[in-house]
N, C-alpha and C positions, 0 to 999 in steps of 0.2 A: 597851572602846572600841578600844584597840590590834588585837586581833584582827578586829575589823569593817574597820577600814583595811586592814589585809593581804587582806581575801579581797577585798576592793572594789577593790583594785590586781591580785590576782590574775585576778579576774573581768575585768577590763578588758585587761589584757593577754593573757590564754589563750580570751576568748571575744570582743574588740570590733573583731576585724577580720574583717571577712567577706570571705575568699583564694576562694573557692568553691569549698574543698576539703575535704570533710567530716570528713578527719580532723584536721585544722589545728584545728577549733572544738571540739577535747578539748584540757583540761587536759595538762601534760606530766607524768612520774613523778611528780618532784617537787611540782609545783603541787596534783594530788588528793591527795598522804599531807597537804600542809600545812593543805587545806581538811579531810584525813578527822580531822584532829588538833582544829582549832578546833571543829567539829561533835560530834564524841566528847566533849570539855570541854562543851558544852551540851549533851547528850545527855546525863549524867552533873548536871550540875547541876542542870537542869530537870524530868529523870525523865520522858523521853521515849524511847522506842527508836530504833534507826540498825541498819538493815541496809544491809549491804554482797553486793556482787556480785564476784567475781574471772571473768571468761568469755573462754576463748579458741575459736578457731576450730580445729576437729579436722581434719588433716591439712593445715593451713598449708604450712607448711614442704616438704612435696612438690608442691605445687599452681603455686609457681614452676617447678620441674622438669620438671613433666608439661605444663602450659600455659601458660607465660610469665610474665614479671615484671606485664606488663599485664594479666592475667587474678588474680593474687594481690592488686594495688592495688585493682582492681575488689572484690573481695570482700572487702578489708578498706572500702572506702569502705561497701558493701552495708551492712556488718556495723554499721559506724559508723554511717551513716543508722539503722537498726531499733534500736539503742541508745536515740538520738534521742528518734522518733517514741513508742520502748515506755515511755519515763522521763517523769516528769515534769520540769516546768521547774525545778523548786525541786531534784530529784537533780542530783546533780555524777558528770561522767559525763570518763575521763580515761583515757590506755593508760598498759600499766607498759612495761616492760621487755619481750621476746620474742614481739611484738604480742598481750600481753592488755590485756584494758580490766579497770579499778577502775569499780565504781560506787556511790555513798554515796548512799543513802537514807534521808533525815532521816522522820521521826514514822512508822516504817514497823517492823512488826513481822515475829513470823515469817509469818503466814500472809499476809500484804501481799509478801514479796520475794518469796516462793515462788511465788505468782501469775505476779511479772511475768517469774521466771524461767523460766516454763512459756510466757507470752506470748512471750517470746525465743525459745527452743526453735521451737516451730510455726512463727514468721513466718522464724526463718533455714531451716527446712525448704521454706519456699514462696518462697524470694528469687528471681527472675530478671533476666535484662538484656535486653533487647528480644527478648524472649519467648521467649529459652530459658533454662530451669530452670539454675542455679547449684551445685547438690546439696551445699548449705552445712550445715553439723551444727556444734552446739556445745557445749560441756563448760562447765559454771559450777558452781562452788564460793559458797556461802549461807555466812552467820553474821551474828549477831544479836546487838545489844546489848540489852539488857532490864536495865531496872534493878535494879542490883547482880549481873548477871552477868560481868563482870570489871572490874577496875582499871584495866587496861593498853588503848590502842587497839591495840597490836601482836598482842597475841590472838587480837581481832577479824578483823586480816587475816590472822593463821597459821591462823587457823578455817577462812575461807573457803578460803585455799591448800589448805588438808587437804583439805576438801570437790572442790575444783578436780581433786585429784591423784587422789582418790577416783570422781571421773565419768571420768577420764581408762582410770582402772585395769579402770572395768566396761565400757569399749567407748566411751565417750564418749555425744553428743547423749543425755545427762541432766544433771539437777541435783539436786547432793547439800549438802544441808543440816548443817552441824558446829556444832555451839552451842562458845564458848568455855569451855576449860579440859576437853575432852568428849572420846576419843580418837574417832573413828569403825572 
């Protein structure tokens, strides 16, 4: 019961005001590990699977450089909208740290995140702003809870980082799947 309160506070603080900024209505770091923690503990109890998503944006970080601070907002809002629209309502969908997004997909297995992570892929390939092309790419790291395939929820997200660092390593715009406890 305690952890229903928390996410029901969480949820109302990191999603109940609508700023009309698309990134504002993601979870903070902190807020998706604490909702990816209660979820894992049901996930685990109930004997349900929980896939996670780790996905950043490839070539970020130059994109400021090359075409402004407003043209990088732009495409992280993009990126945050298709997030959105590609998750269902019941995924918790949050950035970490060095603008990547977490995303926690409750009764989803592997061949369930793998989809949506391919659905991601093609739609940031087709993103544009009043009708010219974006040439957005992304790198997403997979990993899967299946029951009894680890203990720990921290696994879960070193799996997909692995995965993450692994699309990053072969050129990026793919997605690499690392089951926990797996090396790739």
């Amino acid at each position: 019961m305690r952890d229903e309160t928390l996410r029901d506070e969480i949820l109302r603080e990191g999603h109940g005001e609508a700023r009309g900024e698309s990134l504002a209505s993601l979870f903070s770091s902190t807020q998706i590990q604490h909702l990816m923690r209660i979820e894992f503990s049901r996930a685990q109890r109930y004997g349900y699977p929980l896939g996670v998503l780790v996905v950043e944006i490839d070539g970020l970080a130059n994109l400021r450089d090359e075409r402004g601070f407003d043209a990088r907002q732009d495409v992280l809002g993009a990126v945050t909208h298709l997030l959105q629209s590609t998750t269902r309502a019941c995924d918790y969908l949050g950035r970490l740290v060095d603008d990547r997004f977490l995303a926690v997909l409750p009764h989803t297995g592997a061949a369930g995140v793998e989809r949506t992570a391919e659905r991601l892929l093609v739609g940031a390939r087709a993103l544009s702003q009043r009708g010219t092309p974006l040439a957005v790419h992304l790198s997403v790291g997979i990993s899967v809870f299946e029951e009894g395939s680890t203990l720990f929820f921290d696994a879960l997200v070193e799996a997909a980082e692995a995965g993450l660092a692994a699309a990053r390593a072969a050129g990026g715009d793919r997605a690499i799947l690392v089951r926990p406890g797996h090396n790739h």
